[in-house]
C-alpha positions as CSV (number, residue, x, y, z in Angstrom):
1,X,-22.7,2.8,-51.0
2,X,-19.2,1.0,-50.3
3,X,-16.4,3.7,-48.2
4,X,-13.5,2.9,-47.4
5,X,-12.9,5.0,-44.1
6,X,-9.1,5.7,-42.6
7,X,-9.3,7.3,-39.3
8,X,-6.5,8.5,-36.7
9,X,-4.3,10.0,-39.1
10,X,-3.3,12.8,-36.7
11,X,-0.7,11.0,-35.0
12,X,3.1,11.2,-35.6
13,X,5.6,8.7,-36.8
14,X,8.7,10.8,-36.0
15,X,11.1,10.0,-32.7
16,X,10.1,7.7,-30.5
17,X,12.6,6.8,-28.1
18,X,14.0,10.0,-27.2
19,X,15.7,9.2,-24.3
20,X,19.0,11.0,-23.5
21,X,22.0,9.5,-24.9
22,X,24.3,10.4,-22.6
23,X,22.8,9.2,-19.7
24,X,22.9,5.4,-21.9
25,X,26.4,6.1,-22.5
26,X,27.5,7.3,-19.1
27,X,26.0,3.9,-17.5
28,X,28.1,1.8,-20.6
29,X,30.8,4.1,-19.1
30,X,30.7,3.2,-15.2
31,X,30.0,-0.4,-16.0
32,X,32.7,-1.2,-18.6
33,X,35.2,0.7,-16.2
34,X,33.8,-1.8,-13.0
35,X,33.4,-4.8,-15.2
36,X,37.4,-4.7,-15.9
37,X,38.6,-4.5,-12.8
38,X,35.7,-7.3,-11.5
39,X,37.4,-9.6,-13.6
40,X,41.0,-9.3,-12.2
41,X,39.3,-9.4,-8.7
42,X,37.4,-12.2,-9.4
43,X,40.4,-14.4,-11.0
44,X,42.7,-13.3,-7.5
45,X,39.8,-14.4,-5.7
46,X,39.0,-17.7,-7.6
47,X,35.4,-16.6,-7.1
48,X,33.2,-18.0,-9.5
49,X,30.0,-15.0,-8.3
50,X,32.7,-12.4,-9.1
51,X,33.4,-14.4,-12.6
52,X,29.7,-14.3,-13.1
53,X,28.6,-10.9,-12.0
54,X,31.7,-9.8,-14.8
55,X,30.3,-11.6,-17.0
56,X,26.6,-10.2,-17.0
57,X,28.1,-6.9,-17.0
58,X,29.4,-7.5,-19.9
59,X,26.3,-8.1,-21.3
60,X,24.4,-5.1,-19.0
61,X,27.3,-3.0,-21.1
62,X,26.0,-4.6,-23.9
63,X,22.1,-4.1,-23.6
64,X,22.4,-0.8,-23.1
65,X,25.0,0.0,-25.9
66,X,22.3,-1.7,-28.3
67,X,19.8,0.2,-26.3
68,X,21.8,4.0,-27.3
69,X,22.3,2.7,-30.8
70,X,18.5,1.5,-31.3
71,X,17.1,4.4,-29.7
72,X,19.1,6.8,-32.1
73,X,18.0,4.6,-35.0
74,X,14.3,4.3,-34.3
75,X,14.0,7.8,-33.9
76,X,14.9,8.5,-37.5
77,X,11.5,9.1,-39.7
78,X,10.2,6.7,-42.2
79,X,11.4,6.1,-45.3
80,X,11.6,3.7,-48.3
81,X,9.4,0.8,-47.5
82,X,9.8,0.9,-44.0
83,X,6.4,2.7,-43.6
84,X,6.9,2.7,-39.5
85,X,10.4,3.6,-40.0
86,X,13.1,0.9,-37.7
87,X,10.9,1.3,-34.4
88,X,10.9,-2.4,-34.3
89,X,15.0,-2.5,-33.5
90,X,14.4,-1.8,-30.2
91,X,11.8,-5.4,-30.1
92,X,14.6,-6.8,-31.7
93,X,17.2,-5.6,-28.9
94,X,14.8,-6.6,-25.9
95,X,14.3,-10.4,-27.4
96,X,18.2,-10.2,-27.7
97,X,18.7,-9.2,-24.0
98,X,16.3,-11.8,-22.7
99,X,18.1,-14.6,-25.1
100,X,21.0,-13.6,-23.8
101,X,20.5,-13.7,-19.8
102,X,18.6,-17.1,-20.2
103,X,22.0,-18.7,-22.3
104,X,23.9,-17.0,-19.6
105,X,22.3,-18.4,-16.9
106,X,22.4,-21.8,-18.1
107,X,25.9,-21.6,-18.2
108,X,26.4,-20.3,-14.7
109,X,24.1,-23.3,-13.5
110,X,26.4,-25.3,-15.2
111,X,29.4,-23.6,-13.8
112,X,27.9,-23.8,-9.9
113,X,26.8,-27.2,-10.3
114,X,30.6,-28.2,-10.8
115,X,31.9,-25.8,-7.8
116,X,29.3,-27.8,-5.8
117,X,30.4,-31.0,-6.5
118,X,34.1,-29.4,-6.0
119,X,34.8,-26.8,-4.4
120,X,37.6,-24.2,-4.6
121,X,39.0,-21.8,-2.0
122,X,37.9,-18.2,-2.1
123,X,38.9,-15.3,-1.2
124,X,36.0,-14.3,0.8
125,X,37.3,-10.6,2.2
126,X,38.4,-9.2,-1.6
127,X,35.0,-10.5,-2.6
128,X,33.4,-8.8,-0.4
129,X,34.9,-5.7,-0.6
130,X,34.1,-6.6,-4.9
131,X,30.5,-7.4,-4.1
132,X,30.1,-4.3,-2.1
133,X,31.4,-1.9,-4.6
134,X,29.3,-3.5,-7.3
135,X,26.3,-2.7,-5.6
136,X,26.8,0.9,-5.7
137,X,28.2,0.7,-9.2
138,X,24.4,-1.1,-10.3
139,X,22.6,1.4,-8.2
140,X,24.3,4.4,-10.3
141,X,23.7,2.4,-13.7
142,X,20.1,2.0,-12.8
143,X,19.6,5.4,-11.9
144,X,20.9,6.6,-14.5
145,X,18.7,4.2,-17.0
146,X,15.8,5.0,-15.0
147,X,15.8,8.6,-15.8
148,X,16.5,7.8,-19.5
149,X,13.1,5.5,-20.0
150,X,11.4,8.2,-17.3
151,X,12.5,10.8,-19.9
152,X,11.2,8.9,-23.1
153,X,7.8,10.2,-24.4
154,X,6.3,6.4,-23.5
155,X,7.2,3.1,-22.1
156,X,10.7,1.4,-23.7
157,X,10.6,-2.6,-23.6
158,X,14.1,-2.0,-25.0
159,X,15.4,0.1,-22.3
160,X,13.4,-1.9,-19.8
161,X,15.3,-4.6,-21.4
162,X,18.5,-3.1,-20.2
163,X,17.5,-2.0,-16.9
164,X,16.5,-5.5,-16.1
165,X,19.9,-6.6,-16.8
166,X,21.4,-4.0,-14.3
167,X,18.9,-4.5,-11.5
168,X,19.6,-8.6,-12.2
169,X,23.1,-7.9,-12.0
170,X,22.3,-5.8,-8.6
171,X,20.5,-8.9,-6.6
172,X,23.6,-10.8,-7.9
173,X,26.1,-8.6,-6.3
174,X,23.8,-8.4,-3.0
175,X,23.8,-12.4,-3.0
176,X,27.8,-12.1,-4.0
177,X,27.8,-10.0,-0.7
178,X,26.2,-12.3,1.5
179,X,28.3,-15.4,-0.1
180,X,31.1,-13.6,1.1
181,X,30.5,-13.2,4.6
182,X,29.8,-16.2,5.2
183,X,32.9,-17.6,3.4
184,X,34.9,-15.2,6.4
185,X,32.7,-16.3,8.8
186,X,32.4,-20.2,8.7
187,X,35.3,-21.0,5.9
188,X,32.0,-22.4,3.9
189,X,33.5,-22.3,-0.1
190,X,30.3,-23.8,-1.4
191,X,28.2,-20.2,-0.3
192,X,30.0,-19.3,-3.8
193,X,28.3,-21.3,-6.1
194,X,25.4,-21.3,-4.3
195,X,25.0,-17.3,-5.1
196,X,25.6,-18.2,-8.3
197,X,22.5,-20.1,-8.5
198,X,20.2,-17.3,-6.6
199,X,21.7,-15.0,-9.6
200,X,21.1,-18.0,-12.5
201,X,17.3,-18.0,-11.4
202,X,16.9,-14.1,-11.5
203,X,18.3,-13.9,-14.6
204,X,15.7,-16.6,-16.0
205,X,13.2,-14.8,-14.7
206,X,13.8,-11.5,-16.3
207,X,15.0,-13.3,-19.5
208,X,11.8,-15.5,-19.8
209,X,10.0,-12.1,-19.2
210,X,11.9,-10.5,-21.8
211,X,11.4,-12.9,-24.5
212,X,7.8,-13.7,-24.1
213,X,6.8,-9.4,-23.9
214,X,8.8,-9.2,-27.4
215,X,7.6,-12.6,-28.8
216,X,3.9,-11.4,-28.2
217,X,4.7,-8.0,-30.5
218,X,6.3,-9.8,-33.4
219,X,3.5,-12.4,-33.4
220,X,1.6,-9.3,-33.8
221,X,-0.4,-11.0,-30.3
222,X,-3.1,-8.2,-29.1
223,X,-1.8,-6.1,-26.2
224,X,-1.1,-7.6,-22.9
225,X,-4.2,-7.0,-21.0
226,X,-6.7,-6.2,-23.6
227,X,-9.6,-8.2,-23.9
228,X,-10.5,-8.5,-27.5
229,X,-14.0,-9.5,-27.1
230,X,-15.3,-7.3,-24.9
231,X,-13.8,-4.4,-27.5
232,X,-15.1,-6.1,-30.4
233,X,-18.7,-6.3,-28.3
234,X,-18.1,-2.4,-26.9
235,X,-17.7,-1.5,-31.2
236,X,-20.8,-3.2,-32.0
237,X,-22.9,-1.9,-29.1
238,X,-22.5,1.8,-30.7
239,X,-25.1,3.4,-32.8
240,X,-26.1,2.5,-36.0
241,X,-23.4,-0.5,-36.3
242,X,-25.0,-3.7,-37.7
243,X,-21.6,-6.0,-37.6
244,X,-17.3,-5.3,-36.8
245,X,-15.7,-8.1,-38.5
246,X,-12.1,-8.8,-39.2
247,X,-10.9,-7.2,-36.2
248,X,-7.2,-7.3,-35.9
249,X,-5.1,-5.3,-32.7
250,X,-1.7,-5.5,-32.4
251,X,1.4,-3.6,-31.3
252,X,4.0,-1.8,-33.3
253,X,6.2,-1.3,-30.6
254,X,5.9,-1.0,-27.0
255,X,2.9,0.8,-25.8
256,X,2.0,1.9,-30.0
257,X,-1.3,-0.1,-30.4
258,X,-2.6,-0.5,-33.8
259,X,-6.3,-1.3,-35.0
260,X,-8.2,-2.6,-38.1
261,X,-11.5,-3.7,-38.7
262,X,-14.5,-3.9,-41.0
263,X,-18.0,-2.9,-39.9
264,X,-21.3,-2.8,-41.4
265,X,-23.4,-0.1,-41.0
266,X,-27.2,-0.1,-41.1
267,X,-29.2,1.1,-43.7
268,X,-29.7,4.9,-44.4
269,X,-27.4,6.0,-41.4
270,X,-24.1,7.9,-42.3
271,X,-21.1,5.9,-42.4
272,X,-18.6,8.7,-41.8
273,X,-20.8,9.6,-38.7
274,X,-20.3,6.0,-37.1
275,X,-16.2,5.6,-38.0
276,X,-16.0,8.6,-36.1
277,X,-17.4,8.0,-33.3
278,X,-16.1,4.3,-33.5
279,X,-12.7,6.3,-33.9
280,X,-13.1,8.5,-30.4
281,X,-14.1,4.9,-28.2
282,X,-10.8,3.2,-29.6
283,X,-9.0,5.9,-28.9
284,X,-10.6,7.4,-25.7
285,X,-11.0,4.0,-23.7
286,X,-8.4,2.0,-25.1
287,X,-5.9,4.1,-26.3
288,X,-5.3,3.0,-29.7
289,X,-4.5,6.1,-32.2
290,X,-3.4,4.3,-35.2
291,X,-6.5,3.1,-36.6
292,X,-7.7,2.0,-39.6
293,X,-11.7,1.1,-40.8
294,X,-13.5,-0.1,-43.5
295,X,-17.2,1.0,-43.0
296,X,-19.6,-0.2,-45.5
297,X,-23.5,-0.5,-45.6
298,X,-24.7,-3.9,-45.5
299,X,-24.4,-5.7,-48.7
300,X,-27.4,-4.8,-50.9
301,X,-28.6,-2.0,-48.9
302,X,-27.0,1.2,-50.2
303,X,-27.2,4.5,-48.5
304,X,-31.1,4.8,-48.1
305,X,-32.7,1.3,-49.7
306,X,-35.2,-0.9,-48.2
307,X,-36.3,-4.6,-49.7
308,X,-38.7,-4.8,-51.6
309,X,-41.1,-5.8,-48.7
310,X,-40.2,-2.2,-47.1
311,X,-37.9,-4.4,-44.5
312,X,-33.9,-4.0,-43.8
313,X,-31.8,-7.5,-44.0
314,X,-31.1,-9.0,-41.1
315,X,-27.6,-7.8,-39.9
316,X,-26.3,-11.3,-39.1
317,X,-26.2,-11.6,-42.6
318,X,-23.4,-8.7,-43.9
319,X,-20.3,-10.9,-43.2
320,X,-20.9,-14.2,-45.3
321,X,-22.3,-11.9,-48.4
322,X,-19.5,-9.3,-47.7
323,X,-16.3,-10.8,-46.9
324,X,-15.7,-14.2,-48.2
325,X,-11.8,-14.3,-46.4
326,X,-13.0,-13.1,-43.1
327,X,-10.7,-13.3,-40.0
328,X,-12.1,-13.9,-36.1
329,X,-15.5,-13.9,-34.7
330,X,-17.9,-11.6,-36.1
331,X,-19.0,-8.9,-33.0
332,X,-23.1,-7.7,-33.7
333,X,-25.6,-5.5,-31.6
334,X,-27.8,-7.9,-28.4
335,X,-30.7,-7.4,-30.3
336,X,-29.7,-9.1,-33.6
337,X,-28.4,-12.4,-31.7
């Protein structure tokens, strides 16, 4: 008997980042409203941190506007072909926040490296005052994105996309802050740039960060953490399960695992018995809902047959007469190694 068995169907596809709008679009608010008058501070000034803290707020304003408009996108239910409906936009926005800091900060290295070489005068007590102010402006903003992700039903690499922008562009305003006072106190213009460069390598690392977590989910890479082997061994450990081939995990989006496999089952033992209770482990200890199985019996077994020497085959041998396009190790029981 060959089944084709589709488990975890009692999940749902509907909204998925439901955090609250407004609390995106009152931190685009408060940042935009700081970011303009950073800029005509930092020009007075001739600050190049300022400059630089402006500029990545422009892009913080930016991250989270493509955060509010992916979030009210993804939410909408599937349609069409697009059997998961958009949820991947907000992958797409977090790779586009981490592309972004990383270009940014290679400019701003670029930009420092010249100040170092020659510097300019600054301004040191209106950037201070600047720096200061822009603190408490970033401490608002990531409050305020905080309690957006806090309020989603799971974890948003989109929105955490955005909040590391904000927090990014907090350390930069503390190390603006510090440039400052020693500017006042020891007439050193060269603290300037050098903030600059504290900032450039904060915004690599959250960039990098960025990039790799959303690279790994449209690679279709296994979940961060899980270790594949030790599943595929825990599915073939369970009763009555002769061989789990083709074993694929990936992520949909953030924190939405997905599952498919192929196992054999041994002869005259129910099939629908063993997807099940391969269905409660996946989901119990690894938390992966959306799950789909192909259960057979091993080739040339049927439900209840026997060779003709009253003997069962081997199970070792249900992949190579099975599945001649098999994917990945095949995972079978101790005893049958």
């Amino acid at each position: 008997m060959t089944g084709h068995q589709h488990g975890a169907h009692g999940h749902a596809h509907g909204a998925s980042p439901d955090a609250d709008w407004r609390l995106l679009a009152a931190a685009v608010a408060l940042i935009v409203a700081f970011m303009v008058g950073e800029v005509a501070a930092g020009l007075a000034a001739h600050s190049l941190a300022l400059l630089s803290d402006a500029a990545h707020m422009l892009t913080d304003a930016a991250a989270i506007g493509l955060a509010l408009v992916t979030a009210r996108v993804a939410g909408r239910p599937p349609r069409g072909g697009y059997t998961y409906g958009l949820r991947r936009l907000e992958i797409l926005s977090a790779q586009a926040n981490g592309i972004t800091l990383v270009l940014l900060a290679i400019w701003l290295a670029w930009e420092s490296i010249r100040r170092l070489i020659t510097p300019e005068p600054v301004t040191g007590g209106l950037m201070l005052g600047v720096a200061l102010a822009g603190v408490a402006v970033n401490l608002a903003a990531s409050w305020l994105l905080a309690r957006a992700n806090g309020a989603s039903a799971r974890r948003s690499l989109n929105l955490e996309g955005a909040l590391a922008h904000v927090l990014t562009d907090l350390y930069a305003f503390a190390a603006t802050a510090a440039a400052a006072v020693i500017v006042l106190a020891t007439g050193f213009n060269r603290a300037d740039p050098i903030a600059t460069l504290v900032v450039v390598a904060l915004m690599l690392r959250a960039g990098i960060g960025l990039v790799r977590q959303s690279g790994r989910i449209f690679l279709e890479a296994a979940p961060a953490g899980l270790d594949l082997a030790a599943l595929g061994t825990a599915m073939a450990a369970r009763p009555h399960v002769a061989e789990v081939h083709d074993l694929h995990i990936w992520e949909i989006t953030t924190e939405m695992p997905a599952a498919s496999a192929h196992v054999l089952v041994e002869p005259r033992q129910d099939c629908h018995a063993v997807r099940a209770d391969l269905e409660d482990l996946l989901s119990r200890q690894y938390g992966i809902s959306h799950l789909t199985l192909q259960v057979d019996h091993l080739p040339g077994t049927g439900a209840a047959a026997d060779t003709d020497d009253g003997h069962h085959p081997p199970a070792g041998h249900g992949q190579a007469a099975h599945c001649e396009d098999s994917h990945g190790p095949a995972y079978r029981p101790d005893r049958d190694r």
